[in-house]
C-alpha positions in Angstrom: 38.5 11.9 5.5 35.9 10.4 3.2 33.5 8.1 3.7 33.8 4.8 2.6 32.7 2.0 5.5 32.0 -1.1 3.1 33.8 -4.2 4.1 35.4 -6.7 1.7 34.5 -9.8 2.1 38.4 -11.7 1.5 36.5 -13.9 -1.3 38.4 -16.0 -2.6 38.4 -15.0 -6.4 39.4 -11.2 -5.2 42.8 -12.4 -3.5 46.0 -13.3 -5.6 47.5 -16.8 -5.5 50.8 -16.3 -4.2 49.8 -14.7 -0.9 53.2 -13.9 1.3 52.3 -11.5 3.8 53.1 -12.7 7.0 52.1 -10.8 10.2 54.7 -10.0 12.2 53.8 -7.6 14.7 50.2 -5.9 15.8 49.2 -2.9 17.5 45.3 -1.6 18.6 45.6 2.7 18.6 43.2 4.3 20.7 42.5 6.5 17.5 41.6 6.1 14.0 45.3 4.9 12.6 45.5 6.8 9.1 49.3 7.1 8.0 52.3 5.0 8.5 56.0 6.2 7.7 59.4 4.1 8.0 62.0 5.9 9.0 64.6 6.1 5.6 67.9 6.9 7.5 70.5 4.6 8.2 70.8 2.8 11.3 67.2 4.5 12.4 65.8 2.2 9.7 63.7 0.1 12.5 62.2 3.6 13.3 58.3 4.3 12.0 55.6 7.2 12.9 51.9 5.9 12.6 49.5 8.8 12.6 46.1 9.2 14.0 42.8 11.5 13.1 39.8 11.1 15.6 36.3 13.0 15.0 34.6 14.1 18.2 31.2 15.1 18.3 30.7 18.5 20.8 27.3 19.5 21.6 25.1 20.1 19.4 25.6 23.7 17.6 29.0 23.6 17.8 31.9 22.2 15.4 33.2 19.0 15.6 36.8 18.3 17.0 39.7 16.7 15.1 42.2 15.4 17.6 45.3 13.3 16.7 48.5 11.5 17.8 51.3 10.6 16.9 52.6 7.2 17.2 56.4 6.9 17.1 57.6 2.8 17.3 60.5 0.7 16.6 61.3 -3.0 16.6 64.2 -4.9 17.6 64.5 -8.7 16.5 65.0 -9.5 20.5 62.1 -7.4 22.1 59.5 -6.8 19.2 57.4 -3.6 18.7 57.8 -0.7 21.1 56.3 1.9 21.8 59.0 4.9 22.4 56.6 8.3 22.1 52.9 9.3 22.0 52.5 12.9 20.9 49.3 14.7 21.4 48.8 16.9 18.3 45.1 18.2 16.1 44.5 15.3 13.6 46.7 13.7 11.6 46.7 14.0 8.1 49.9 12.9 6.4 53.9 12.5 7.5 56.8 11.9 5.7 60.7 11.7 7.1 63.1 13.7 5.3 65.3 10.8 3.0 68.7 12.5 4.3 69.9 13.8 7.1 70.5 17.9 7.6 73.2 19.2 9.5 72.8 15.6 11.3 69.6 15.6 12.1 66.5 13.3 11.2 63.7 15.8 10.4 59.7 14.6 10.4 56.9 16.6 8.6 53.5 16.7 10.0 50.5 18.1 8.4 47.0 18.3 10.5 43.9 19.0 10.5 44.6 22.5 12.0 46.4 23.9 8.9 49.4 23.3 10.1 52.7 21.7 8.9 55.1 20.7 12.2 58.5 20.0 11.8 60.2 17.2 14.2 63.5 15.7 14.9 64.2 12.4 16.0 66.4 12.4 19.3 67.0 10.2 21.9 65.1 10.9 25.6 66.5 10.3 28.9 65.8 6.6 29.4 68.0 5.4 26.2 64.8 5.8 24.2 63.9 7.9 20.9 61.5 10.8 20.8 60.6 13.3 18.4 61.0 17.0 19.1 58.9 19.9 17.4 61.5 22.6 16.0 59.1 24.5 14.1 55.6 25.0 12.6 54.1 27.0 9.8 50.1 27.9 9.8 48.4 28.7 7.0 45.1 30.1 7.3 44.4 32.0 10.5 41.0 32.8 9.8 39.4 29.3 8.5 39.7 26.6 11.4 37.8 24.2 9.2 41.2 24.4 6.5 43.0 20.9 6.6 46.5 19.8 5.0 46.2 17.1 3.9 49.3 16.0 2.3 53.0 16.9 2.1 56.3 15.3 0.0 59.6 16.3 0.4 61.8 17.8 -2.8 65.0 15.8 -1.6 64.0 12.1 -2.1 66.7 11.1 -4.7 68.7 14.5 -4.6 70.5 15.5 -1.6 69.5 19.3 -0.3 70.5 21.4 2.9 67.7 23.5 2.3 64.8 21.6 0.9 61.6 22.4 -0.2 58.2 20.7 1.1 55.0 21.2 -1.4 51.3 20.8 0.9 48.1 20.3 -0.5 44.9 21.5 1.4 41.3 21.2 1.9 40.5 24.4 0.0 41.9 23.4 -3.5 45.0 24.9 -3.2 48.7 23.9 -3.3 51.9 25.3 -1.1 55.7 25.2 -1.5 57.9 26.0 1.9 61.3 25.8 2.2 63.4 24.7 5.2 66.0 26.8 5.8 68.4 26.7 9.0 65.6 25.2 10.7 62.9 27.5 10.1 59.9 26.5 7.2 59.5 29.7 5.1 56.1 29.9 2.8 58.1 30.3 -0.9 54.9 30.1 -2.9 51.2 29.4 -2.7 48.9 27.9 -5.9 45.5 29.1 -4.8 42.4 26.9 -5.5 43.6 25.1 -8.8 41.6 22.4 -7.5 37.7 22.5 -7.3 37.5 20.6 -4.2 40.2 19.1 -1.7 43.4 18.9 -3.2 44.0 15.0 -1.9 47.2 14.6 -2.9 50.8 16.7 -3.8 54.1 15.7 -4.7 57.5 16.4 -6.2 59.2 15.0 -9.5 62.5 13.8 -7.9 64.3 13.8 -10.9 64.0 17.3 -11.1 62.1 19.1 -8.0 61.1 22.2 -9.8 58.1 19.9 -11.5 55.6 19.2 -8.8 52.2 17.6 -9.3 48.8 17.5 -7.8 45.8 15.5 -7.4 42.5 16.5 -6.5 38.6 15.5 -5.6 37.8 17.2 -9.1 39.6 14.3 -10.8 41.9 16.7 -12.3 46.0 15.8 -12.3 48.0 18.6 -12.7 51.6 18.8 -13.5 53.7 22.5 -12.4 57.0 23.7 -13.0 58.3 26.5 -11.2 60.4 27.8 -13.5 57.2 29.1 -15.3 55.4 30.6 -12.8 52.2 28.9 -10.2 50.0 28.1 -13.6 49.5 24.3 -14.4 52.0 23.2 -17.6 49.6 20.0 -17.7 46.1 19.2 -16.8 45.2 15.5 -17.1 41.5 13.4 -16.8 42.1 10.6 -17.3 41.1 9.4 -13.4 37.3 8.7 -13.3 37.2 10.1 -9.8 39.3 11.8 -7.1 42.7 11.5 -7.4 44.5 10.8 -3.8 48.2 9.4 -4.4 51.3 10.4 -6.2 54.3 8.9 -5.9 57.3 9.7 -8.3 60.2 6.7 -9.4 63.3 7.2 -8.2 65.4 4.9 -10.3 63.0 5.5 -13.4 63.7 8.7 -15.0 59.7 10.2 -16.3 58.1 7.4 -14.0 55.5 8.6 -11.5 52.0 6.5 -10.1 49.0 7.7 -9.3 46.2 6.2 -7.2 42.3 7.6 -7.4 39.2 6.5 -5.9 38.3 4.9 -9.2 39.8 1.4 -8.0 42.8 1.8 -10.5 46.3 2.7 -10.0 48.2 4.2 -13.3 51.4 4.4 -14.0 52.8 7.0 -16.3 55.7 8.3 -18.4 55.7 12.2 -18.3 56.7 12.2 -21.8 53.5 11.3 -22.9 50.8 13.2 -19.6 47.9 12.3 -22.0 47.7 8.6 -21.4 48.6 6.8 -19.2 51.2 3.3 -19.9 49.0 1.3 -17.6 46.5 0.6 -15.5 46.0 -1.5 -12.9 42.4 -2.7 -11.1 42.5 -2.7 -7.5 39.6 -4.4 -5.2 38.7 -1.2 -3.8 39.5 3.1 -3.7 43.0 3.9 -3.6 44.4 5.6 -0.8 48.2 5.5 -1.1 50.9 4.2 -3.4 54.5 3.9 -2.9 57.3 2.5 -5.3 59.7 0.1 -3.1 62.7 1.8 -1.9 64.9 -1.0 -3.5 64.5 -1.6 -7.2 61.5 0.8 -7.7 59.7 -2.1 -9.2 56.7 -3.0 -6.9 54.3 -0.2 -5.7 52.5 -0.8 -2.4 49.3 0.2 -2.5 46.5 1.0 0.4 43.1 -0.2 -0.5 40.3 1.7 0.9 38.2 -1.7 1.5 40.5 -3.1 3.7 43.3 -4.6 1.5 47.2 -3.7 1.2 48.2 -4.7 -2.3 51.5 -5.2 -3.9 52.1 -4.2 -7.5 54.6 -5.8 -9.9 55.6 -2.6 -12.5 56.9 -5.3 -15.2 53.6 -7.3 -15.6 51.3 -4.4 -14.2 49.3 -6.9 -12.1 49.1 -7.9 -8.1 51.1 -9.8 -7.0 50.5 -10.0 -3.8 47.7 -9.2 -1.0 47.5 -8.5 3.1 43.4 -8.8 4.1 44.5 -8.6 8.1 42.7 -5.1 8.3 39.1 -4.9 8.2 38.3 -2.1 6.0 39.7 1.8 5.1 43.6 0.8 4.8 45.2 4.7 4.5 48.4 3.7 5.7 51.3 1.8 3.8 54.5 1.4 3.6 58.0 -0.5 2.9 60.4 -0.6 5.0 64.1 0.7 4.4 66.2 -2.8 6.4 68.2 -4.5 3.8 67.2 -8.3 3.5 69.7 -9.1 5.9 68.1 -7.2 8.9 64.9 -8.3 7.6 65.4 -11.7 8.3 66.1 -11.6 12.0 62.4 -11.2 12.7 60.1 -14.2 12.7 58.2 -15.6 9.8 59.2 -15.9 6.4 60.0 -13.2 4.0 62.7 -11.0 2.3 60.6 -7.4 2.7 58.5 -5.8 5.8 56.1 -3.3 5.6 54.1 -1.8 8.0 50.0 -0.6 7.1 47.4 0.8 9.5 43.6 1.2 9.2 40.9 3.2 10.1 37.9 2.2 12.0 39.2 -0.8 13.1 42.3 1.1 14.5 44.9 -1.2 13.5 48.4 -0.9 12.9 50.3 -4.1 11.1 53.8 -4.9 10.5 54.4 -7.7 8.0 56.8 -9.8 5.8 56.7 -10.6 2.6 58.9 -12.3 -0.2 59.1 -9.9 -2.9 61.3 -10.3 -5.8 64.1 -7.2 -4.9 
């Protein structure tokens, strides 16, 4: 994970006027919390993973140790957060649910920081709780313990698929597709070192999941298709520095973000990959962005010096702001409860979302009013 430790300092001129985010719920992790994931499928929508990376130091001559957990919670209107699972695992690195369900299942993908991607499903335990399950894993470097994945997406997001493909980006510079089929990942391809430096961030177009993107450390955006082969089609630099989040529109057909560490999150139309149709200045590195899940309007956006921002697409501003985290805010995102479910739990607001930090090891869940 980079490096970044500055604080901000919640001046007043930084934050937007029309602050909404409410705290709902709190949660201190033992490790460093970097990723948070809300469960998509229906009535499991009060589900969400938080993920955890923690650096020991061994002795000295020997490698540091990336250990990790994962966090699995939910929340109920009567009893608040809960704590169902806490899975051991090597560092976290990204997660992301599967949108639908296969052959009735609710599927999980895990990438660490020992080149691996795990595959989970969500089942209940023998105490009328939830847990997840690991059903398979796929390695991919056995001779380089110091490789790290450090992203995954999911080709099925808008598209249903009983055999869908996950792309992975890794530490190296270099980009993977797998496909899961009857429960087993299978490596289909492997882009090797594209990417000069870590390849932050990876991602499918949903429209059409044979066009994939990454992002990498080099500043370079690349756009694939796989219909041509594991060359770029694209190569884009217009980020002034690394490029960590991709997150394609589900609604808006050519709409994709990105988020870099050069404080600005662009929004594009892939009909024009040369420039960008705007930019937006955010207090801070991006970590993450992620379009709502209702009207794909609004990206929510981690800030890397301690902020959780919401984005209105329409005016390309921020709307909105969440300073409850003191600094390295990896972790975002919006929950799938309709309005209705949303307003069971206390304080005001329409929307919740969840965010997690780094060294201050806090996970958040929170409300806002947010015009969906």
């Amino acid at each position: 994970m980079t490096s970044y430790v500055k604080l901000h300092d919640n001046s007043e001129e930084d934050l937007p006027r029309n602050v909404s985010f409410k705290t709902v719920y709190k949660w201190k992790t033992d490790f460093n919390a970097d990723s948070v994931e809300w469960c998509p499928c229906e009535n499991f929508q009060n589900i969400f993973v938080c993920g955890n990376y923690q650096l020991l130091s061994k002795p000295e001559g020997s490698d540091k140790k990336r250990i990790g957990r994962i966090l699995l919670f939910s929340i109920n209107e009567d009893t608040g957060l809960k704590l169902e699972q806490e899975y051991e695992t090597a560092a976290v690195l990204d997660q992301k649910w599967c949108h639908h369900k296969i052959d009735d299942d609710i599927l999980l993908g895990v990438v660490n920081a020992k080149a691996k991607l795990k595959i989970f499903k969500l089942e209940k335990d023998n105490k009328d709780g939830l847990k997840l399950r690991k059903i398979d894993s796929f390695k991919f470097a056995f001779e380089d313990d110091e490789l790290l994945i450090l992203s995954l997406d999911w080709s099925s997001n808008k598209y249903y698929s009983n055999e869908p493909e996950i792309v992975c980006s890794d530490s190296k510079g270099s980009v993977h597709i797998l496909r899961w089929v009857e429960n087993h990942l299978t490596l289909k391809t492997s882009v090797v070192k594209f990417h000069e430096f870590e390849t932050w961030i990876a991602g499918f177009y949903y429209w059409d999941s044979n066009v994939y993107f990454s992002g990498g450390d080099d500043c370079i955006f690349y756009k694939y298709d796989q219909r041509v082969g594991t060359e770029a089609i694209a190569k884009n630099r217009s980020h002034e520095a690394g490029v960590t989040s991709l997150h394609s529109n589900i609604s808006k057909e050519y709409t994709i973000a990105s988020g870099s560490y050069d404080e600005n999150v662009r929004i594009w139309d892939l009909r024009n990959f040369k420039c960008p149709r705007a930019e937006i200045k955010i207090p801070g590195p991006v970590w993450r962005v992620k379009w709502d899940p209702f009207t794909q309007n609004h990206l929510l956006v981690a800030g890397m010096l301690g902020g959780a921002h919401v984005i209105s697409e329409n005016s390309s501003t921020i709307i909105d702001s969440f300073y409850e985290h003191e600094n390295l805010v990896y972790g975002v995102d919006w929950c799938f409860m309709n309005e209705k479910s949303v307003e069971k739990y206390p304080n005001e607001g329409n929307v919740m979302v969840a965010s997690c930090s780094f060294y201050d090891n806090l996970l958040c869940v929170a409300k806002l009013n947010c015009g969906i």
